[in-house]
C-alpha positions as a Markdown table, in Angstrom:
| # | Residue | x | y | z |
|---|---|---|---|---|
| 1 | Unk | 0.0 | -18.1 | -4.1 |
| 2 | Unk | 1.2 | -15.2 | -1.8 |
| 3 | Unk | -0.7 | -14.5 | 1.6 |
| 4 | Unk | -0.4 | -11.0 | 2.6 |
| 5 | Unk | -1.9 | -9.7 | 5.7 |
| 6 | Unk | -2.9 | -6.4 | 6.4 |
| 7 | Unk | -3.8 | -4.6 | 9.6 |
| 8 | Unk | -6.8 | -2.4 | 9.9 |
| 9 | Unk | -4.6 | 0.7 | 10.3 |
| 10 | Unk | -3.0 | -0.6 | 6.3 |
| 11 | Unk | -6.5 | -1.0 | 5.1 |
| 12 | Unk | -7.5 | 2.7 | 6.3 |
| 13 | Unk | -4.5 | 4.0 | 5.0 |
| 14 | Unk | -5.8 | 2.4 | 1.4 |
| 15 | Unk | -9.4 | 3.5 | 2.1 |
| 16 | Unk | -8.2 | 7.3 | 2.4 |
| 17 | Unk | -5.8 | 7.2 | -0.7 |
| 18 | Unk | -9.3 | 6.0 | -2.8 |
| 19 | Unk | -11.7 | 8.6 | -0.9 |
| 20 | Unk | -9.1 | 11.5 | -1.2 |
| 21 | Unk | -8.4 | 9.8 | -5.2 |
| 22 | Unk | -11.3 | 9.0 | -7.1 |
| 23 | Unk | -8.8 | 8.5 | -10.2 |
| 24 | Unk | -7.1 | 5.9 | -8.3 |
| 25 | Unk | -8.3 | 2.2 | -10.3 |
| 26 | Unk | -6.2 | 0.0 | -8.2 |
| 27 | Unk | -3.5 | -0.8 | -5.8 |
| 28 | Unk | -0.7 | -3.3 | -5.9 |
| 29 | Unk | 0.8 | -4.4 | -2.6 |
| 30 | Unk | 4.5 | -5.4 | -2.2 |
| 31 | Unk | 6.0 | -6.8 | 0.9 |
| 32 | Unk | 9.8 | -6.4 | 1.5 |
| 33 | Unk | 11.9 | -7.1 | 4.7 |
| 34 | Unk | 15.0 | -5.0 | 4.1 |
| 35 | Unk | 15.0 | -3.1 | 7.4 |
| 36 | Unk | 15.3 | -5.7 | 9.7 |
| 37 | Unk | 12.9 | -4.8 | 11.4 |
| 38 | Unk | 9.7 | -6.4 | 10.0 |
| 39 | Unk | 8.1 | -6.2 | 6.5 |
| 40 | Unk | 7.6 | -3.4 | 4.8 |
| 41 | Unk | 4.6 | -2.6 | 2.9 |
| 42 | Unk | 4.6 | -0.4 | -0.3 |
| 43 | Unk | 1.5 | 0.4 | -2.1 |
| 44 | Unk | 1.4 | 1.0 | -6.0 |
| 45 | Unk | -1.8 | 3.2 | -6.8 |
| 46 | Unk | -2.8 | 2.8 | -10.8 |
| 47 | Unk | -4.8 | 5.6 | -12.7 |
| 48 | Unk | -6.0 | 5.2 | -15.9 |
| 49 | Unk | -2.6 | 7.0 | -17.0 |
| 50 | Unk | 0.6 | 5.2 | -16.2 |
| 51 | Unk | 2.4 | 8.2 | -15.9 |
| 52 | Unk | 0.1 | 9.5 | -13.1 |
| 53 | Unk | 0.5 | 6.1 | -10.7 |
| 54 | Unk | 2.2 | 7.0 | -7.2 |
| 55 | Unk | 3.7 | 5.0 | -4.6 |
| 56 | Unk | 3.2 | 4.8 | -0.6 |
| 57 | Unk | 4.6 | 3.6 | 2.3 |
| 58 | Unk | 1.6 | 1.7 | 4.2 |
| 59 | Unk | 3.8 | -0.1 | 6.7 |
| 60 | Unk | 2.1 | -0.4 | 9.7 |
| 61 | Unk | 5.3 | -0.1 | 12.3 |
| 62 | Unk | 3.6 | -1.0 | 15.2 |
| 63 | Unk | 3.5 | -4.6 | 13.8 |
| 64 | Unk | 7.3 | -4.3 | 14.5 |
């Protein structure tokens, strides 16, 4: 299993994608280190389309 921690600032960030998108089903996370820097954290968002699903950087950068 994969641990992924998440700041509060990340978990905000998701909380206002869902209020602002009530189409918005879900939300994969992906980690990635290919700054660097520190991870990177991309979110996914799923609507009932495919088509429609959007991505977003939710990197919190003061982590780095």
């Amino acid at each position: 299993m994969t641990e992924l921690s998440l700041t509060r600032e990340q978990v905000q960030k998701l909380a206002t994608f869902f209020a602002l998108d009530l189409s918005i089903h879900g939300v994969t996370i992906r980690e990635s280190h290919e700054t660097g820097i520190g991870a990177s954290h991309r979110g996914t968002f799923h609507k009932a389309q495919p088509a429609r699903d959007f991505e977003a950087d939710i990197t919190d950068v003061t982590n780095w």
